[in-house]
N, C-alpha and C positions, 0 to 999 in steps of 0.2 A: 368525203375528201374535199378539202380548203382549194379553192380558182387556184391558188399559186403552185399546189402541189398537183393539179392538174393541165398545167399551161405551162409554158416557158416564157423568159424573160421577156422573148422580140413576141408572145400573144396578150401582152397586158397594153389596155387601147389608153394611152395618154394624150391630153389636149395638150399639151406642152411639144410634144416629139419634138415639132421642125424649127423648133427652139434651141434644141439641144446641141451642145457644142457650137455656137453662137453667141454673140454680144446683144443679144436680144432682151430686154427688159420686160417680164412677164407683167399683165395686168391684175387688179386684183381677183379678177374672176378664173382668170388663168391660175393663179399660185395654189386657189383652192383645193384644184383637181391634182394637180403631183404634191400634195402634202397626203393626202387619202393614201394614194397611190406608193408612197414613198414607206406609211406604215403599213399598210398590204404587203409590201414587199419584205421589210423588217421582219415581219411578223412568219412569212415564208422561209424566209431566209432562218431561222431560229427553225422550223421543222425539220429545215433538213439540217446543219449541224450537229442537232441530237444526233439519230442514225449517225450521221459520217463519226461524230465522235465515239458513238459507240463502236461502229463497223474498226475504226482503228485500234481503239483498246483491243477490241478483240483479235487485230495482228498483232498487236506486239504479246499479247499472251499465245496466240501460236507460232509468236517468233521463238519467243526462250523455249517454249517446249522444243520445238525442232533442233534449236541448238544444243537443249540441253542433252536433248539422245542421240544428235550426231555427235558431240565431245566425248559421249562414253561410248563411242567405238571409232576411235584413231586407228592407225594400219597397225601400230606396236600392239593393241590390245585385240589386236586378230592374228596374231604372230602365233606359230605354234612355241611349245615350253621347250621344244630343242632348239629352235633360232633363238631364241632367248639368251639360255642358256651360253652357243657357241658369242653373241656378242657379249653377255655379262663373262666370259673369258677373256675377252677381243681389252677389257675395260683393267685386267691385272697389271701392274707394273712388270716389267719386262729385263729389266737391268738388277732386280732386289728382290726380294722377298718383301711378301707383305707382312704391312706398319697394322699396329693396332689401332687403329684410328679410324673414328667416323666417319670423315672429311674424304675419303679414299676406299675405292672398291678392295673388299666387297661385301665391308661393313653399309659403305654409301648406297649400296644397292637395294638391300632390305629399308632402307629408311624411306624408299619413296611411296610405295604402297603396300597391302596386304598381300596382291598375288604376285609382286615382284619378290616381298621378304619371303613367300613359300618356294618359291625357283631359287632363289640364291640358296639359302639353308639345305634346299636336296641335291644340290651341285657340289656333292665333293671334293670335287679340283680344284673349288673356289676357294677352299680353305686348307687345299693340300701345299701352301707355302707361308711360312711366319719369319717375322722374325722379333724375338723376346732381348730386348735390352733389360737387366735386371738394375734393380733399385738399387740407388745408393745407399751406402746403410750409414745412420748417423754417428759411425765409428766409436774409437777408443773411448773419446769423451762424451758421448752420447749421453743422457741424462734417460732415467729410467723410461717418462711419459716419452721420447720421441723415440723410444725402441719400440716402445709400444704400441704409437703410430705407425711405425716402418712394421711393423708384422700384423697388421691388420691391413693397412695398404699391399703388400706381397699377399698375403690371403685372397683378397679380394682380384687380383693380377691374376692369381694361379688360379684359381676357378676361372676366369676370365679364357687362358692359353686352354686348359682342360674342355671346357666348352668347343672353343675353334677349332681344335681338333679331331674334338668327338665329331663333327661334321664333315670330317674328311674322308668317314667310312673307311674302307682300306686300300685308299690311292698311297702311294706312294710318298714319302715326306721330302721337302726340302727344306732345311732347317736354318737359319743364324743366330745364336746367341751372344751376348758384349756380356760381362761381367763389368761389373765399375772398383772393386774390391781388389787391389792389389799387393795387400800385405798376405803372408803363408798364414794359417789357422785363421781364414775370418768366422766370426760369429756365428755368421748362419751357416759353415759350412758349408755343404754343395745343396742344398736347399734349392736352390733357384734352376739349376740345372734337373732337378727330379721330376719336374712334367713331363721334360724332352725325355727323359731316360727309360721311361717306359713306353715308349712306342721306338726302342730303338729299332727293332725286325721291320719295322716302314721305312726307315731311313735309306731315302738314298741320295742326297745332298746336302752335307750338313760343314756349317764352317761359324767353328765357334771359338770364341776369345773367353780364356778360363784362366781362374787362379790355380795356385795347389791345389785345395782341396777339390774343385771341381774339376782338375785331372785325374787326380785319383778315382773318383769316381767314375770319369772315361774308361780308365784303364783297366775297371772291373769287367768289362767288356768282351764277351769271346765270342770268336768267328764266327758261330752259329747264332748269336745272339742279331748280328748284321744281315741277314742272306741279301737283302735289294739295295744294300750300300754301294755306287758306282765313284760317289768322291768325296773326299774329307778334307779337310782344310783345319788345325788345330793350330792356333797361338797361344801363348799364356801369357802373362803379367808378371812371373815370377820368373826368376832362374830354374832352368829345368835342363834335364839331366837323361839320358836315355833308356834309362831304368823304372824311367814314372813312364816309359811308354808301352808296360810288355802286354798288353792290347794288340797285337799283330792285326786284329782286321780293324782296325782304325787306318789301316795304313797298305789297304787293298789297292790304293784308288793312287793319282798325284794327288802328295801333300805337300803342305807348308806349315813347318811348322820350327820354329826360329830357339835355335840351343846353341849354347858356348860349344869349343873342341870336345869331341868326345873319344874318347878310344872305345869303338862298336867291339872289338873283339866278336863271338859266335852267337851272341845274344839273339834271341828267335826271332824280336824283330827282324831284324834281318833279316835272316833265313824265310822270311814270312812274304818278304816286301817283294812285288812283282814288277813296277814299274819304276822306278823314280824320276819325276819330270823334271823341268828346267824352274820352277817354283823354289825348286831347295836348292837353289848352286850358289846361297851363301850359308851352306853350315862348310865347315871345315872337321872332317873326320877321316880317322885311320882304321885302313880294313885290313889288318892282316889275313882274316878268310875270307876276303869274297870269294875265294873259288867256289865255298858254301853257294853262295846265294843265288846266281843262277837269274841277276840283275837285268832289265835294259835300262842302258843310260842316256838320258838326254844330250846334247851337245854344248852344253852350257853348265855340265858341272863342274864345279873346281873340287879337288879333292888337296886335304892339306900333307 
């Protein structure tokens, strides 16, 4: 072991000391001795740096370790998969049904990591509310290639809703669908409405804006076909008629659903319909049988 590494600064004997920090001019016998002394100390001073610089490398290598396995256990990844779970609910829109969209739970959720995309995907409820806007279709004039495009795009859509469904297991559905198709006979028929249509026995809030033929299609519909239906909501885009509605459990729940005057005469609707809320108190209809129907009416109906 080297004097320097064995001594401390104040045990190195210099002829200079009572020199130091003074205006004192050394002689030349004097400068000899703190020039030795001065690479002695150099030369010390370099032993220990190595060490110190190693001794530091080696913190900042068991810095990143420590942090890197305190980061992979934050308080959310010692949650259990039910608190999880109840805030990836806490995280749904609240006012709508869910958008198809990445940007938004509880597509957003799966995107952050592996075992949050396996929590979200086994939650049900997370995907027990949608709401499907259907594609516009490149109409009358449409040219062969963008029909072509439009039924590959809906292809790819309805696997898409088929999917987010199928993840709903057998919770209960709440449903919206817009139609954009406002002429009677469009192209694809009710095409766009036939995802929703086979889980209608889930339904129990569904409020959907349809053309014709996606009425019709509604209206194939029998009470048994509904049992967890509590409310329906039906508009259309076409003029409609109370004969496109003989569906009676469409019409379990308050509806809305907007028709020219009609003369209901005994039609089962009716006879079917249990409540009618304040939603409907602008159709204007004549009942010569309500004694049939066996009605409660809101306080805001008008009847014409």
């Amino acid at each position: 072991m080297s004097q320097f590494e064995s001594s401390t600064f104040e045990s190195l004997q210099s002829a200079f000391a009572a020199g130091l920090d003074t205006n004192s001019i050394p002689s030349e016998c004097q400068l000899e001795h703190p020039q030795s002394l001065i690479a002695q100390s150099r030369n010390g001073m370099t032993s220990i740096s190595h060490p110190i610089a190693q001794t530091t490398s080696e913190e900042a290598k068991g810095t990143a370790y420590l942090l890197g396995h305190e980061a992979s256990l934050p308080p959310v990844v010692r949650m259990p998969d039910d608190v999880i779970r109840e805030i990836f609910l806490a995280c749904m829109p609240e006012d709508r049904n869910c958008a198809m969209r990445a940007s938004e739970a509880p597509l957003l959720l799966g995107r952050v990591c592996s075992a949050w995309r396996s929590i979200a995907y086994s939650t049900p409820r997370l995907w027990s509310k949608l709401h499907v806007d259907a594609p516009r279709t490149p109409g009358p004039l449409g040219t062969r290639g963008r029909w072509e495009v439009y039924r590959r795009k809906w292809a790819v859509r309805a696997d898409v809703i088929r999917t987010w469904l199928g993840r709903s297991g057998e919770v209960p559905l709440s449903l919206s669908f817009k139609t954009f198709d406002d002429a009677d006979g469009s192209p694809h028929g009710s095409a766009h409405i036939e995802p929703l249509m086979s889980l209608a026995r889930r339904w129990a809030d569904v409020d959907f804006k349809v053309n014709r033929d996606e009425l019709a299609r509604l209206a194939e519909i029998q009470v048994g076909d509904v049992p967890k239906l509590e409310r329906v909501k039906v508009t259309t885009v076409d003029s409609l008629w109370v004969n496109d509605l003989s569906a009676a459990a469409l019409l379990q729940a308050q509806t809305a659903v907007p028709m020219p005057p009609v003369e209901a005469g005994t039609h089962q609707l009716w006879a079917k319909l249990q409540i009618l809320g304040s939603a409907v108190c602008f159709i204007e209809v004549a009942f010569p049988d309500c004694h049939y129907c066996g009605w409660r009416f809101g306080s805001s109906i008008c009847f014409g």
